[in-house]
ROVO-129843 format. One line per 2 residues: number of its first residue (from 1); their letters; for each residue x, y, z of C-alpha. Coordinates in nm, 3 decimals, decimal comma. Example, Ala and Ser with C-alpha at 12.3 -4.5 7.8 and 13.67 -1.06 7.14 Angstrom:
2
1	as	1,230 -0,450 0,780 | 1,367 -0,106 0,714
END
This chain:
536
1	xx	-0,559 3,706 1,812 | -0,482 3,363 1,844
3	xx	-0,192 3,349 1,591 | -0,013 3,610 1,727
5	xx	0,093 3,386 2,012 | 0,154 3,105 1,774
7	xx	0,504 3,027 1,971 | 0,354 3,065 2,332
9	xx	0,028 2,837 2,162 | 0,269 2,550 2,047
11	xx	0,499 2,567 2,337 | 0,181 2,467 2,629
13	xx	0,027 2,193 2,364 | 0,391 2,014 2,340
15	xx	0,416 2,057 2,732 | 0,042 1,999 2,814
17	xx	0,028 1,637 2,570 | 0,352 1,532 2,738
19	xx	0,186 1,557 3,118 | -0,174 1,379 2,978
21	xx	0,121 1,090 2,829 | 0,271 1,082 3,190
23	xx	-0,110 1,054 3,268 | -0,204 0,721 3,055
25	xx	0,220 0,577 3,159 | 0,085 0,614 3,551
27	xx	-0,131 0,344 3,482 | 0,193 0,115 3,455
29	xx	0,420 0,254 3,745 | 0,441 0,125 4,072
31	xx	0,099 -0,120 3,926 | -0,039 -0,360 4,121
33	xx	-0,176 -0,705 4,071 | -0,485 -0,565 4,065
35	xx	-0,644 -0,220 4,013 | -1,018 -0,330 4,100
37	xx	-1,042 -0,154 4,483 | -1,072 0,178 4,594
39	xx	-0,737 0,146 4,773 | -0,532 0,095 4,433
41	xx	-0,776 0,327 4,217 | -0,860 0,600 4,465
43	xx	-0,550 0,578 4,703 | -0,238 0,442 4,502
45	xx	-0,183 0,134 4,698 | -0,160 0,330 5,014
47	xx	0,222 0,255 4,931 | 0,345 0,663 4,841
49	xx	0,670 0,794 5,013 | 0,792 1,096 5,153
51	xx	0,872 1,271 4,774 | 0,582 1,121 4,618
53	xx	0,345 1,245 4,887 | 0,479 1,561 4,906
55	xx	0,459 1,661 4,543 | 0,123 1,505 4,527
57	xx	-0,062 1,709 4,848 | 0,125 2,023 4,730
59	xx	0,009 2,000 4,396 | -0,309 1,929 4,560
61	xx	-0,337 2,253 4,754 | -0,150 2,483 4,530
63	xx	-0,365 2,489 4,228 | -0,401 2,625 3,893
65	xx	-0,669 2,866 4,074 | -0,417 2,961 4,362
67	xx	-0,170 3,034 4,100 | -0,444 3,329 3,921
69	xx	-0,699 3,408 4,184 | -0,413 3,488 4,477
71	xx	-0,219 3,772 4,255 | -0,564 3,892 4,092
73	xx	-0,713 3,923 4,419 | -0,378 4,148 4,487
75	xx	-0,388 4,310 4,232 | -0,763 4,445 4,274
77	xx	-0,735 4,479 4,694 | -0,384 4,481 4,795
79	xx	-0,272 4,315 5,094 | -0,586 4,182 5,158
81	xx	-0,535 3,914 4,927 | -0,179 3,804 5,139
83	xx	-0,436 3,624 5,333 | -0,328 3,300 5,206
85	xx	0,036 3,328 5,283 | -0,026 3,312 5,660
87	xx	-0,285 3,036 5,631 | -0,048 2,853 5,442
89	xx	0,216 2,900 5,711 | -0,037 2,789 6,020
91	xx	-0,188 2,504 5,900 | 0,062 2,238 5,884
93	xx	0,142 2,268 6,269 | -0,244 2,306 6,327
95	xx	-0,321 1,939 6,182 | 0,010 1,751 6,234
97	xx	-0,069 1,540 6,541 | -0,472 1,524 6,395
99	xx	-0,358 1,407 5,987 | -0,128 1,142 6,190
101	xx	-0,429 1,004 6,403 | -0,613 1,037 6,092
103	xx	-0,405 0,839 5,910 | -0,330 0,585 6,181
105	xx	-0,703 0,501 6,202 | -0,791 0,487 5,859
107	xx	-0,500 0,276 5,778 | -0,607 0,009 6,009
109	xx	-0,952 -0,001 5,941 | -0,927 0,040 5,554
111	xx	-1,102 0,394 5,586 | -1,106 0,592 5,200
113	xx	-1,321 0,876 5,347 | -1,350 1,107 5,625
115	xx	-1,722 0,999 5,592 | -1,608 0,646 5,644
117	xx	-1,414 0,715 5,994 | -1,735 0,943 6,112
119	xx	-1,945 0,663 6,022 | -1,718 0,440 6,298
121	xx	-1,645 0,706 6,511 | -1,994 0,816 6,612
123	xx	-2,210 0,514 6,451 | -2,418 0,703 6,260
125	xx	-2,500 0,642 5,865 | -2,654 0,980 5,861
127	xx	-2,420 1,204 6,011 | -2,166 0,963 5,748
129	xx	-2,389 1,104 5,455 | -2,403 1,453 5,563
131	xx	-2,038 1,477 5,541 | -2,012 1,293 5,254
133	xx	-2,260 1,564 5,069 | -2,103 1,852 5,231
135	xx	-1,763 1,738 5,143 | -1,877 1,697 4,748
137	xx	-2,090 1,971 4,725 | -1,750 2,224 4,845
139	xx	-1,521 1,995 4,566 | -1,770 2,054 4,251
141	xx	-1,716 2,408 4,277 | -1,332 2,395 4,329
143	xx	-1,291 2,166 4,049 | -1,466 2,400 3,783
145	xx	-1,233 2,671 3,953 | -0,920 2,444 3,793
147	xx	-1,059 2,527 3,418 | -1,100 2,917 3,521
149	xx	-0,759 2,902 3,568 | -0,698 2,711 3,195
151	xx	-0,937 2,934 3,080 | -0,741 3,272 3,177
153	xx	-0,420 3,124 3,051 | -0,637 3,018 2,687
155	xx	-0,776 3,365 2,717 | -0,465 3,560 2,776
157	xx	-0,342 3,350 2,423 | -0,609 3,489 2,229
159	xx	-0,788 3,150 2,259 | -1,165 3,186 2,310
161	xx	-1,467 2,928 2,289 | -1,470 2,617 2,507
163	xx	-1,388 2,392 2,297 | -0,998 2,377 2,442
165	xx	-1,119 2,313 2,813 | -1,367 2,042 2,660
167	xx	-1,093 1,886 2,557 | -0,835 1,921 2,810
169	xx	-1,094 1,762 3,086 | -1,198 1,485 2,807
171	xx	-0,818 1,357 2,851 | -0,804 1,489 3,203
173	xx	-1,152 1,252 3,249 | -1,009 0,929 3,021
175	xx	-0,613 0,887 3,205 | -0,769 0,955 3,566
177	xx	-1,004 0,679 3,531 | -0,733 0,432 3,396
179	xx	-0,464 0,550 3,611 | -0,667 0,662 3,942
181	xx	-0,450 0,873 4,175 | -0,110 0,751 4,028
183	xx	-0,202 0,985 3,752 | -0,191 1,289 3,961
185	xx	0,090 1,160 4,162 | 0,313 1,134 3,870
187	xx	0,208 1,467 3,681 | 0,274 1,669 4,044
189	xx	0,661 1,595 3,950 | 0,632 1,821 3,648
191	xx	0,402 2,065 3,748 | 0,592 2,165 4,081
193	xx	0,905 2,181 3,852 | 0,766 2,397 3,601
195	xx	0,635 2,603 3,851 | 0,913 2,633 4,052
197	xx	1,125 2,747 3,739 | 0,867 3,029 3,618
199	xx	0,838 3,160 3,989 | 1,180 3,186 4,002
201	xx	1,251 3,353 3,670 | 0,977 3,615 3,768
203	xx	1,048 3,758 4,075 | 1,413 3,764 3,955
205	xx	1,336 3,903 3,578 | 1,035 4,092 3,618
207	xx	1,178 4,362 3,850 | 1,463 4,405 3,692
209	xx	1,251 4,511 3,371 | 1,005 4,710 3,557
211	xx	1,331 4,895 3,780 | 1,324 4,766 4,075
213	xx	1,064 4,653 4,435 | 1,075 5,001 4,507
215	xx	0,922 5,068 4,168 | 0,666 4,797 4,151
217	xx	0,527 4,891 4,528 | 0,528 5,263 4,479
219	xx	0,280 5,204 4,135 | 0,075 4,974 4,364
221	xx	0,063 5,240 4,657 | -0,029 5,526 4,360
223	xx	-0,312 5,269 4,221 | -0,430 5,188 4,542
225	xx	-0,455 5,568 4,674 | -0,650 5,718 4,409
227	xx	-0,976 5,400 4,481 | -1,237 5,520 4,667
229	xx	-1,259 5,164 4,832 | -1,163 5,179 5,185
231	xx	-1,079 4,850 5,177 | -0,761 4,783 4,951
233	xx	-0,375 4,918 4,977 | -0,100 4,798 5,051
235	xx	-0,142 4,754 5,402 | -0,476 4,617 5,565
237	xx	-0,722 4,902 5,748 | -0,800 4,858 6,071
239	xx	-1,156 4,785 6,010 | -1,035 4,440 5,804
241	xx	-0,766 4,319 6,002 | -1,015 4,113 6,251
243	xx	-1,120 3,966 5,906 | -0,813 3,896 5,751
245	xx	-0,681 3,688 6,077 | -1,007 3,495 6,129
247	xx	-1,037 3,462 5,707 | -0,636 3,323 5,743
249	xx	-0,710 3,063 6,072 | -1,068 2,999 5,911
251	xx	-0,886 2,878 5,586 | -0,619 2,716 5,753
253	xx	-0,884 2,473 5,970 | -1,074 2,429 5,582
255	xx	-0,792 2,306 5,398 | -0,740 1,973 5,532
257	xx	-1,123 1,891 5,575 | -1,142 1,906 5,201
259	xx	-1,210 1,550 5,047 | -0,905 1,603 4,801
261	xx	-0,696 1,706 5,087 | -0,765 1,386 5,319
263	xx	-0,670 1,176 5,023 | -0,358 1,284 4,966
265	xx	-0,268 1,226 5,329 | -0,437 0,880 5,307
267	xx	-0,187 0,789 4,996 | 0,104 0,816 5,232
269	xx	0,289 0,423 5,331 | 0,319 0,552 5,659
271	xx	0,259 0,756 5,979 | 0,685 0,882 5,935
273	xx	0,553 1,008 5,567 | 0,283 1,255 5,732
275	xx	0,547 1,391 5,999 | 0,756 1,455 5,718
277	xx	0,501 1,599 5,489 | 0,397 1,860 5,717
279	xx	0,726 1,964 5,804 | 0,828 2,043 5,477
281	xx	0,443 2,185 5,320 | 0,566 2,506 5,442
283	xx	0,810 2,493 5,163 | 0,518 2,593 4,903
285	xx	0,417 2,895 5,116 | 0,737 3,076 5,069
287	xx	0,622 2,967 4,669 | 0,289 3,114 4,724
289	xx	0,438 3,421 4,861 | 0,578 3,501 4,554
291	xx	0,305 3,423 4,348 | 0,079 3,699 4,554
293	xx	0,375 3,973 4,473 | 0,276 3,869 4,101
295	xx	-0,021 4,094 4,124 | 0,189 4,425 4,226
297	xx	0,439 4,332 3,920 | 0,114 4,336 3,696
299	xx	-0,003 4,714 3,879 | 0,328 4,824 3,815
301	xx	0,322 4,685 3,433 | 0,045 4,853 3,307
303	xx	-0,165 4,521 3,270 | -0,520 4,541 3,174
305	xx	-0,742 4,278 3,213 | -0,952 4,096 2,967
307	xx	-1,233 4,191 2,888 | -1,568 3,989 2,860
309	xx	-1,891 4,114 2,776 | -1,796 4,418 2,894
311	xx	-1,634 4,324 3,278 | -1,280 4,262 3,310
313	xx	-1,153 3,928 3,387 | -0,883 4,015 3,655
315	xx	-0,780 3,622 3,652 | -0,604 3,692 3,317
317	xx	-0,390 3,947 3,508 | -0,093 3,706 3,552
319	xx	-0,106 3,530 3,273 | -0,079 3,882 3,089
321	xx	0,208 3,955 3,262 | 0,387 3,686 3,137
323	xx	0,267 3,733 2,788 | 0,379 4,117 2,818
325	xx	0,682 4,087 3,037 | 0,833 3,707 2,879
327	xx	0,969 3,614 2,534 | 0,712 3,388 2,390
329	xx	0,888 3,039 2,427 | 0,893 3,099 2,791
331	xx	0,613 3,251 2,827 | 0,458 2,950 2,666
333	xx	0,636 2,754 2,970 | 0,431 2,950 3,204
335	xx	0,154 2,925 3,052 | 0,155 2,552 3,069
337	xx	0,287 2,559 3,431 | -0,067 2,729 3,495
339	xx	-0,240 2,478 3,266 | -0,064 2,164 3,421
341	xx	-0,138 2,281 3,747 | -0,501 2,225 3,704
343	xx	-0,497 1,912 3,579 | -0,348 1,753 3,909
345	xx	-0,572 1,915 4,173 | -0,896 1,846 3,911
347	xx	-0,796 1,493 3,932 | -0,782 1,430 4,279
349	xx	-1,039 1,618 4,317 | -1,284 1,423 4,135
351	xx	-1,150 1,073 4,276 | -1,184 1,222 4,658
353	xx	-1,585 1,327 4,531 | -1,617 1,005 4,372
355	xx	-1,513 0,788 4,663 | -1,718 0,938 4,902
357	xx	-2,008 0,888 4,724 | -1,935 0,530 4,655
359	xx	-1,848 0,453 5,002 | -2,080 0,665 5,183
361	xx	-2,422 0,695 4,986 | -2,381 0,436 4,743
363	xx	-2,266 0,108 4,934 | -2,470 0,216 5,261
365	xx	-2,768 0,316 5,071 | -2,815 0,146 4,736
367	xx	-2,587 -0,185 4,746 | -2,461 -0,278 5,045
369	xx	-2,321 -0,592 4,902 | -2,098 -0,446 4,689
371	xx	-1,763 -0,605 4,622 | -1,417 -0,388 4,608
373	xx	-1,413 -0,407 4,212 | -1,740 -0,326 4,244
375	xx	-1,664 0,007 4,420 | -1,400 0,063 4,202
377	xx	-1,603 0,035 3,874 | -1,857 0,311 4,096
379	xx	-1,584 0,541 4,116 | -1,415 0,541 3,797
381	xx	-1,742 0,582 3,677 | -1,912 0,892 3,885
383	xx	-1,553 1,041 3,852 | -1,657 1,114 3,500
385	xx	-1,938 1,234 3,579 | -1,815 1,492 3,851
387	xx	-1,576 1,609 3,587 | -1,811 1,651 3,333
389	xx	-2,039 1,837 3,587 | -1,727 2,064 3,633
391	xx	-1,787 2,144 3,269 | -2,053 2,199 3,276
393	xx	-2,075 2,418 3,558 | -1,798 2,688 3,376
395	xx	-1,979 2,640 3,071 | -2,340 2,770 3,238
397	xx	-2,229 3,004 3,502 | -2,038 3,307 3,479
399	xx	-1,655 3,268 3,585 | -1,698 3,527 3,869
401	xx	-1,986 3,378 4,006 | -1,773 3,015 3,998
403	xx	-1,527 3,181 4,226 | -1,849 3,271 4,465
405	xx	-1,900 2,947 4,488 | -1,570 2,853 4,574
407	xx	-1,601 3,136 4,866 | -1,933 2,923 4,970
409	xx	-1,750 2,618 4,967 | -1,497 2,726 5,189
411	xx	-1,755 2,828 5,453 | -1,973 2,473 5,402
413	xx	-1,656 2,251 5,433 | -1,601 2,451 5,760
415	xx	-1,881 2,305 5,923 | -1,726 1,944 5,886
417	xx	-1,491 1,991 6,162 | -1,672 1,889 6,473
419	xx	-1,705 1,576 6,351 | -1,438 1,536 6,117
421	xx	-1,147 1,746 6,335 | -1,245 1,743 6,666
423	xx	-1,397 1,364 6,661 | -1,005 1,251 6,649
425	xx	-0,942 1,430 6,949 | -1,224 1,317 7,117
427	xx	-1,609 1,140 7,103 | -1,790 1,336 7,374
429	xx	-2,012 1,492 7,132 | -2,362 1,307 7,049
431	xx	-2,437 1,214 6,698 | -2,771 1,417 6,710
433	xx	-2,625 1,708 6,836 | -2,336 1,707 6,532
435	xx	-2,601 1,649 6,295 | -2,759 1,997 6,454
437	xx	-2,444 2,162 6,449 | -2,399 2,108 6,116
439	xx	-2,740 2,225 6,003 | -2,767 2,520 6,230
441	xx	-2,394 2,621 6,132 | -2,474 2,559 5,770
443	xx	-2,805 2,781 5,783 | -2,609 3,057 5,967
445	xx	-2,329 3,110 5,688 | -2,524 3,072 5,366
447	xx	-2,740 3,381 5,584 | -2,452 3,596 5,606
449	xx	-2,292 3,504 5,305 | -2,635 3,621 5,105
451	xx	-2,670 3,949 5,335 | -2,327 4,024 5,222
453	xx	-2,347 4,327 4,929 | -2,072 4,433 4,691
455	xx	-2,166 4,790 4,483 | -1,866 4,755 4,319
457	xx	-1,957 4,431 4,113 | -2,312 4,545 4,171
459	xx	-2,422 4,251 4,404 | -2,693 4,279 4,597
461	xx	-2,583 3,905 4,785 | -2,313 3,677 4,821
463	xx	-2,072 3,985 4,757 | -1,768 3,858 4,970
465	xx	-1,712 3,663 5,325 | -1,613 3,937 5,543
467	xx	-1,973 3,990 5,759 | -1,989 4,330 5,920
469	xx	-2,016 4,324 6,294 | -2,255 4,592 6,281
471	xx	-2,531 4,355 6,131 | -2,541 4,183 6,487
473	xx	-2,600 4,500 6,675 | -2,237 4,621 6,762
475	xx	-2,116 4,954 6,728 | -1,794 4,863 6,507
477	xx	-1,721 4,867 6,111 | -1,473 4,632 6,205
479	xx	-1,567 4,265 5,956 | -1,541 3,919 6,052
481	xx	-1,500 3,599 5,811 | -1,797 3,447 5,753
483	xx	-1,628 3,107 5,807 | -1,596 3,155 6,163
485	xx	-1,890 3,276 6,245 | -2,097 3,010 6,109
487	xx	-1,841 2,726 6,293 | -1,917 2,909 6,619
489	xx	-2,291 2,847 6,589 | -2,214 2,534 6,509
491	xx	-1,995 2,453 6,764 | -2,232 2,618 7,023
493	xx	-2,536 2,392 6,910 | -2,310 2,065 6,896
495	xx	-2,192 2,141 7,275 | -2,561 2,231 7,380
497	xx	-2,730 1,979 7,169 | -2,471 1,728 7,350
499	xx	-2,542 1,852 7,702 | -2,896 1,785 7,627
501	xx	-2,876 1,419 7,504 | -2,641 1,337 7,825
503	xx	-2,913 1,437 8,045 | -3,181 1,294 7,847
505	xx	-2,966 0,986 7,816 | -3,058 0,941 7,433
507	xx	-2,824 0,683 7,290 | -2,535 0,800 7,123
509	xx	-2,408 0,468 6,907 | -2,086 0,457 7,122
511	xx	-2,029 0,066 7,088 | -1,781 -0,141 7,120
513	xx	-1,591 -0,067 6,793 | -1,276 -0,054 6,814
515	xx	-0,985 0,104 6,647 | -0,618 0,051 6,706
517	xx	-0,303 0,341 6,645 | -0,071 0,297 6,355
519	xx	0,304 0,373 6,489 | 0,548 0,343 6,205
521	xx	0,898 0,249 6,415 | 1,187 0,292 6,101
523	xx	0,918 0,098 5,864 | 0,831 -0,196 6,133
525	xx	0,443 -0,109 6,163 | 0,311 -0,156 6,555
527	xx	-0,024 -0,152 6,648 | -0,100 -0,042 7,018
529	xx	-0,440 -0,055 7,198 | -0,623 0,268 7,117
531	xx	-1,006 0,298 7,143 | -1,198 0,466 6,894
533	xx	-1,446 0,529 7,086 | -1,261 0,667 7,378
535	xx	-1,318 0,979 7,566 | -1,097 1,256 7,591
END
């Protein structure tokens, strides 16, 4: 019952109105002459430093979901669910020398999207709006992932009914659209500090209550031992460990194609920024680490989920822990580290959705004559709307098949990157044959996604990502991710589809656009003569 967590109740409303304050005060810091363009609204000036930019993309990447769904999904499979920590680890050296390009390119030519620099790179409006879909149709599902996780923490308080999440995304929805993405910038402060602090305090007090590691991993080994699953324990089977490296590289190559992601990095004053930025990322991975070992502490504490309707909720699984293992004040703090921590990704979220469709379907296909307040005012505007479908979406579905969707959206976003990754590294490929790529990989994963069973949640489709080899005719049980799979078709299709058009000699809108290279020298910026449309 609600009132018997009257302290814990109190304790995240004081916290959570103080960050949606800091929300409306954004408006005012670091505020331009004018807030009418999608550089000021949706980008902060393009003016963030090193701190700023940091706290900002890791609160971007390390959400409120991340900080449930990576424990629960421990807690119910085991090592399995480690996954991210590697992914985490691999994917800052994977896209340092690309994010700089990225940035370099888009800075010059005043590019929001990663729509906007396909559009240039490959002169094509339509391959433009295929990644501008694809890139909002993978957000929508990750931002109604953000209230799963305020709904756990609500749920684990003895708060039930929507009404709370209604109203956190109402003020979520009103200081985002005054404040754009200074909002988030200036909330990511708190939220990595509160997080921070309650990470700490766990892996330090927790154990200590529940006698020790050596405790905590023998009740996950006993838990884990009597399942008939051959799938979870504390170490990975043979059969999955194909999977969990290709579901680790797979998500590592996602992460930065996300809209939300490439926005962040756009933010940044400077190519020196980025450098910096993903040399220190890897900071929040050692964080994330810890969170994952949260889901053994809760094995190893007894912790039953929360039920609904009869199926438990494992996403409530850490916040129970805290309720059981914390006194209630700072349990309350951890709650509203959880609850904070959505707020920051939702909102960036929304702005990166809402900027690509105001760059990339509404000013190339509705008003092409639209001015920058005009964009702006687009923005603000469908940026309400895409939270409000967020709503809407957690209000209609059921949670678990939200996070389904999330598992879809990592495999669609996937199928950005031969135009969005591997056009900055080079433009061999024809616009036709990307556009194939992408429908052919596309086609291929939602296949294999829907053949995909699990009897334990009785699903008959879209059960999990890891596709069993034996389904293409090989003699193995070993699984591979979905993910990668469907990007290999893709990739395949783009190369042949390319080789085709080069002997057919179909044009391929290489122009004469140009771009140039950012290079930041100690602040001075230098602009050298780089093509955009060269060749490898």
């Amino acid at each position: 019952m609600a009132r018997d967590h009257l302290t814990e109740i109190i304790v995240f409303a004081v916290l959570f109105l103080l960050v949606s304050g800091m929300g409306f005060v954004a408006a005012r810091w670091r505020r331009p002459d004018s807030m009418h363009s999608l550089d000021e609204w949706g980008l902060g000036g393009r003016s963030f430093g090193s701190w700023i930019t940091w706290f900002l993309i890791g609160g971007d990447l390390y959400t409120a979901y991340t900080f449930v769904a990576v424990p629960a999904l421990v807690f119910g499979a085991g090592a399995a669910g480690f996954f991210a920590v590697p992914y985490t680890i691999v994917v800052y050296p994977l896209v340092f020398l690309v994010l700089i390009k990225l940035w370099s390119v888009s800075h010059v030519h005043g590019f929001v999207t990663p729509a906007d620099f396909v559009r240039a790179r490959f002169g094509s409006p339509t391959l433009a709006l295929v990644i501008a879909i694809t890139g909002i149709v993978a957000t929508m599902p990750y931002i109604a992932l953000q209230l799963v996780g305020i709904e756990a923490v609500l749920k684990a308080m003895g708060v039930n009914g929507h009404w709370p999440i209604i109203i956190a995304f109402v003020i979520l929805a009103a200081y985002t659209y005054q404040s754009g993405l200074r909002a988030p910038a200036l909330i990511a402060f708190v939220k990595d500090v509160l997080i921070y602090l309650v990470i700490i305090v766990a892996v330090l007090y927790i154990p200590a209550k529940l006698g020790g590691w050596g405790d905590i991993f023998d009740a996950a080994k006993a838990k884990f031992d009597k399942t008939p699953a051959p799938g979870d324990g504390v170490t990975i089977a043979g059969s999955g460990q194909l999977n969990y490296a290709m579901l680790a590289l797979g998500s590592a190559m996602a992460l930065f194609l996300y809209p939300h992601s490439i926005t962040g990095v756009l933010a940044g004053k400077n190519r020196n920024v980025i450098k910096r930025n993903m040399a220190a990322l890897p900071a929040y991975s050692f964080v994330l680490g810890l969170i994952a070992l949260l889901g053994y502490m809760a094995i190893a504490a007894g912790v039953k989920p929360v039920s609904t309707d009869g199926k438990p909720d494992t996403n409530t699984v850490v916040p129970l822990l805290f309720d059981h293992m914390f006194p209630d004040w700072f349990a309350g703090v951890a709650f509203a580290a959880v609850g904070i921590g959505a707020l920051v990704p939702a909102a960036i979220m929304s702005i990166a959705a809402a900027n690509l469709f105001t760059r990339n379907i509404y000013k190339e296909y509705i008003r092409r004559d639209a001015d920058a307040k005009e964009e702006a005012t687009v923005s603000k505007l469908v940026s309400l709307i895409v939270k409000a479908g967020a709503v809407v979406c957690i209000l209609a579905l059921d949670p678990e098949f939200s996070i389904d969707l999330q598992l879809i959206g990592g495999v669609i976003i996937l199928q950005t990157l031969p135009a969005v990754g591997l056009g900055l590294l080079t433009r061999w490929f024809h616009r036709g044959a990307l556009i194939a790529g992408w429908a052919a990989g596309m086609a291929a994963g939602l296949w294999m996604l829907y053949r995909i069973p699990n009897p334990a949640k009785g699903k008959e489709h879209f059960g999990g990502s890891a596709y069993p080899l034996s389904d293409l005719g090989l003699d193995t049980k070993t699984t591979v991710y979905v993910g990668m799979l469907a990007l290999a078709v893709n990739v395949v299709v783009a190369v042949a589809g390319t080789l085709v058009c080069r002997a057919a000699k179909l044009a391929d809108g290489r122009d004469a656009t140009r771009a140039a290279d950012y290079l930041a020298d100690e602040g001075d910026p230098k602009i050298n003569d780089l093509e955009l449309s060269s060749s490898t």
